[in-house]
C-alpha positions in Angstrom: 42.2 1.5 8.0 40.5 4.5 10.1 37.0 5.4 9.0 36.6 8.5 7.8 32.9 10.2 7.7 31.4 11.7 4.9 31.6 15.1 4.1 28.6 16.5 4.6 26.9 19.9 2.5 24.4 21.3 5.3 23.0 24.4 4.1 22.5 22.8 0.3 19.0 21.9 1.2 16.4 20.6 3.9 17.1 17.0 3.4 21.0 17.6 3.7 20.5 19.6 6.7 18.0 16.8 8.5 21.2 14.9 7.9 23.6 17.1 9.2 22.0 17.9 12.5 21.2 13.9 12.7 25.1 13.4 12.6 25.3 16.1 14.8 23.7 15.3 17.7 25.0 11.8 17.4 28.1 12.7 17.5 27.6 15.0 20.3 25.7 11.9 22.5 29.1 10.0 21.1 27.2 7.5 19.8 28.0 5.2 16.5 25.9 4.4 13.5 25.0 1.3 14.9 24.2 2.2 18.3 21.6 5.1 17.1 20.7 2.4 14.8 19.7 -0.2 18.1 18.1 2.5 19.9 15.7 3.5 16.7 15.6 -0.3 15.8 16.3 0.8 12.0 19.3 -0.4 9.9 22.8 1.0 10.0 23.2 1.8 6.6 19.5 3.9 6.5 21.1 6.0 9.1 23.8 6.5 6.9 22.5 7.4 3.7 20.3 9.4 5.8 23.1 11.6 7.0 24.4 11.6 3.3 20.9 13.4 2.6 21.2 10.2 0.0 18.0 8.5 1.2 15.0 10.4 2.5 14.2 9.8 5.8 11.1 7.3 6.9 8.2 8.8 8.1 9.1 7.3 10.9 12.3 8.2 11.8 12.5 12.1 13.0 9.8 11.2 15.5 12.2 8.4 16.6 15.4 11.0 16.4 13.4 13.6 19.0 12.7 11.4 21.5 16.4 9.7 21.5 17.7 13.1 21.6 15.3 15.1 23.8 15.0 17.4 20.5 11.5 18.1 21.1 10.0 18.5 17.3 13.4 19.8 15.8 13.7 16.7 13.8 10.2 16.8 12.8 10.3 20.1 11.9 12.7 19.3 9.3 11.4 16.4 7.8 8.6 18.7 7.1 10.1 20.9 4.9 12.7 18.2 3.2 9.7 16.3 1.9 8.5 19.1 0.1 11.8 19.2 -1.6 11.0 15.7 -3.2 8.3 17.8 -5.2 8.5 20.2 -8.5 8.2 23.4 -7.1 4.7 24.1 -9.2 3.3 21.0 -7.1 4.6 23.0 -3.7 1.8 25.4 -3.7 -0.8 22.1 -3.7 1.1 20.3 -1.3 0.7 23.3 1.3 -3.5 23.5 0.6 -3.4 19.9 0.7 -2.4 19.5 4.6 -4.6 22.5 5.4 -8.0 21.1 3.6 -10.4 20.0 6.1 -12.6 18.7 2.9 -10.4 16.9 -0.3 -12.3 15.6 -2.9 -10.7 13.6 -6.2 -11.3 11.4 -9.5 -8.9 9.5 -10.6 -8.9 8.0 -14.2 -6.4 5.4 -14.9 -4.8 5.3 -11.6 -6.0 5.5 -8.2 -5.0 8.9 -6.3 -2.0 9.0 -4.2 -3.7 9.3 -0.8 -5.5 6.2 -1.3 -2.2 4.2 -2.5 -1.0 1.5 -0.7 3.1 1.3 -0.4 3.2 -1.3 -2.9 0.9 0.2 -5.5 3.0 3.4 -5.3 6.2 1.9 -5.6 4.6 0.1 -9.2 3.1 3.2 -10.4 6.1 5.1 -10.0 8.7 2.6 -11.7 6.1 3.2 -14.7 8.0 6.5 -15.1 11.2 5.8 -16.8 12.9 8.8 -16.2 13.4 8.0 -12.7 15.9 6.4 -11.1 15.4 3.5 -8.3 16.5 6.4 -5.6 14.1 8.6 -6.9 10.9 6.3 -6.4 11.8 5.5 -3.1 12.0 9.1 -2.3 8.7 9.5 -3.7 7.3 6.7 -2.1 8.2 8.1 1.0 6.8 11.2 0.5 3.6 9.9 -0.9 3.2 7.7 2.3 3.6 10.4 4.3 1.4 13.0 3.0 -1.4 10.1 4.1 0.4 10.8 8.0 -2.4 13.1 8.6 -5.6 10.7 7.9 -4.4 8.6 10.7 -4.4 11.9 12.7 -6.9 13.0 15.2 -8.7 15.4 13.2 -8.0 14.0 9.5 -9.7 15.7 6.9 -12.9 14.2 5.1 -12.1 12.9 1.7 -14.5 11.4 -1.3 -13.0 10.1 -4.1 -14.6 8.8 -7.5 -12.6 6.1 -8.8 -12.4 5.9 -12.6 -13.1 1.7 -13.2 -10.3 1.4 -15.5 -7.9 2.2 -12.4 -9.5 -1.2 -10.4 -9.0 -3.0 -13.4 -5.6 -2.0 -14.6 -3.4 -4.4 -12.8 -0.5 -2.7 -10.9 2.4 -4.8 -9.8 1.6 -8.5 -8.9 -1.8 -9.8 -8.0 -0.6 -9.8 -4.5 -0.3 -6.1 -4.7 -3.6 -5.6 -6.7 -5.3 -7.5 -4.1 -3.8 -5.5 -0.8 -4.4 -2.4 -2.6 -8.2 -3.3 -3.4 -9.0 -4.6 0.4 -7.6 -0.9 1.3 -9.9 0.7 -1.3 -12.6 -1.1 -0.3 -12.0 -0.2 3.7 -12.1 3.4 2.6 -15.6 3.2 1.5 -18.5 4.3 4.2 -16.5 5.6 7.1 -17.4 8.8 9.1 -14.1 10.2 7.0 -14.1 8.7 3.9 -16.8 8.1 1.1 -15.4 6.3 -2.6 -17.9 5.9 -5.5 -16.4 3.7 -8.7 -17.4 5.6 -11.8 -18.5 2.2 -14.1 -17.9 1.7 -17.6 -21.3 1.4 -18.3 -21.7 5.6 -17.1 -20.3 6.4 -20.8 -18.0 9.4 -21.6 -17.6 12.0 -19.3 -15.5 15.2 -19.5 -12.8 14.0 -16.4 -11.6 10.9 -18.1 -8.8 12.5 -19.6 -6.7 12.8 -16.7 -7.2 13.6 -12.6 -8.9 16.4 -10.4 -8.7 17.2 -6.9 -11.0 20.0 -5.1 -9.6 21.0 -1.7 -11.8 22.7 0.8 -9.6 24.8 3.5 -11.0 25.8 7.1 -11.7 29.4 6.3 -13.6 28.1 3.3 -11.1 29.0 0.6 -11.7 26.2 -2.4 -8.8 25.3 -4.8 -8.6 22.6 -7.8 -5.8 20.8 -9.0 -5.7 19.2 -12.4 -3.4 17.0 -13.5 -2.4 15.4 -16.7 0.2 13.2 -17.9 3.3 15.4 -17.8 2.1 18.1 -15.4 -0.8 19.3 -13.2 -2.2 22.7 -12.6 -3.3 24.6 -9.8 -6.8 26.7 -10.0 -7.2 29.6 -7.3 -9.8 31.6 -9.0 -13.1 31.2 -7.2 -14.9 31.0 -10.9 -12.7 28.6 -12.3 -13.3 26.5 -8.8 -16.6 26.9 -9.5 -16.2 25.1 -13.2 -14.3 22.5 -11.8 -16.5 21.5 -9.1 -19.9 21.6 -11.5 -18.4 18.7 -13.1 -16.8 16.7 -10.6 -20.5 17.3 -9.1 -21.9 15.9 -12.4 -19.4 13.0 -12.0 -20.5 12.0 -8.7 -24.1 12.0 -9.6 -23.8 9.5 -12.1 -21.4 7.3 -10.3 -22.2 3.5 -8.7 -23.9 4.4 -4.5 -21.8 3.6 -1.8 -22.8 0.2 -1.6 -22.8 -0.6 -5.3 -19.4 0.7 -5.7 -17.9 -1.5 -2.3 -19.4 -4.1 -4.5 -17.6 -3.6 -7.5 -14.4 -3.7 -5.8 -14.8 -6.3 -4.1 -15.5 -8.4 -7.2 -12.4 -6.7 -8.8 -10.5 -8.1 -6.1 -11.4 -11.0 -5.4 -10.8 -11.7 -9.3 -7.0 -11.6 -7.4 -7.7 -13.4 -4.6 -7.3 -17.0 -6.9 -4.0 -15.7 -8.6 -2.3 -14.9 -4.9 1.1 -17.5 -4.9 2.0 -16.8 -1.5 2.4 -20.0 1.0 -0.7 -20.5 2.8 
């Protein structure tokens, strides 16, 4: 029986035209989904869905489609835009600030923020939301991993974070997973772009703990805030609200553990894991 490609729906959105174009220029360097699949050492049926637009692509795969094609950042260009697509459209706006901030500042309550998520943390946090399929976390997933593309950059951008010490505490996934995702945290500390604080239990109430904040500094010195709670987040432009936001986020990081108090917190924390690890040694 003679295989018969896909239709394909190219102008229906980013993602199905990064697929498109992929089949495309395949076709036109008459090549199969298994040979592009041996020359970007991925998986046949990834290059499939892909073209589908029914799997986002891998960060790490329009990179991999420029250079087999001599597309120079065509492919790029349009992973760009199809991740943002992953996203509700009020969580766009943020999304854009966000890869512009030189400066990006956050607290996070019962769950550690997104940049500082390992794969595997990400993937557990997201299966907590029921109203999303399998396809869908994946797709988020990939679009959370590769909105942390740009601290592994040249010029990332500095980030301090106040981490909440319910979100070390609240296991996520298996031990295993707690444990990676801890040794990351802890990593992320004291470098020359990152600073984390743990806001202890002992610190009392305080009026973040209901839900998350990120402050984003831009390059022209533009200041934004996002909020976000349980079923959606907001975005703050006005330089007086800012203002509000950052006061007590300010507040926050005055009362939480020093640098080196805090890396010792987590490392407790996760070495708490260490013992329940199963894997072969």
């Amino acid at each position: 029986m003679t295989f018969k490609p896909q239709p394909l729906t190219p102008y229906l959105s980013a993602r199905h035209y990064f697929g498109s174009e992929q089949r495309r220029h395949r076709e036109r360097a008459d090549l199969s989904l298994v040979q592009l699949a041996d020359i970007l050492n991925s998986s046949k049926s990834t290059l499939a869905r892909i073209e589908t637009a029914e799997l986002m692509p891998p960060p790490d795969i329009p990179g991999r489609l420029d250079a087999a094609f001599g597309t120079d950042k065509h492919f790029h260009g349009l992973y760009e835009l199809a991740k943002r697509e992953i996203h509700p459209d009020q969580y766009r706006r943020y999304m854009d600030f966000e890869s512009k901030a030189e400066v990006i500042e956050q607290y996070g309550a019962q769950a550690l923020p997104g940049l500082l998520q390992t794969e595997e943390y990400a993937r557990e946090f997201l299966r907590c939301q029921r109203d999303l399929s399998q396809e869908q976390v994946e797709q988020r997933v990939t679009a959370r991993m590769s909105r942390q593309e740009r601290q592994r950059s040249d010029a990332p951008p500095f980030r301090w974070a106040i981490i909440d010490e319910a979100a070390l505490r609240r296991q996520m996934g298996s031990p295993v997973v707690m444990h990676e995702q801890l040794a990351s945290l802890l990593a992320q500390v004291d470098t020359p772009d990152s600073n984390i604080q743990v806001m202890p239990f002992s610190a009392g109430l305080h009026s973040l703990m209901g839900g998350a904040l990120t402050l984003l500094t831009l390059t022209d010195g533009t200041r934004v805030a996002y909020e976000e709670g349980i079923q959606a987040g907001h975005l703050y432009e006005d330089p007086d609200v800012v203002k509000k936001w950052r006061r007590q986020y300010e507040v926050l990081r005055a009362n939480a553990l020093s640098l080196p108090e805090s890396a010792l917190m987590i490392r407790t924390v996760m070495e708490g894991y260490t013992s329940c690890d199963t894997s072969p040694s």
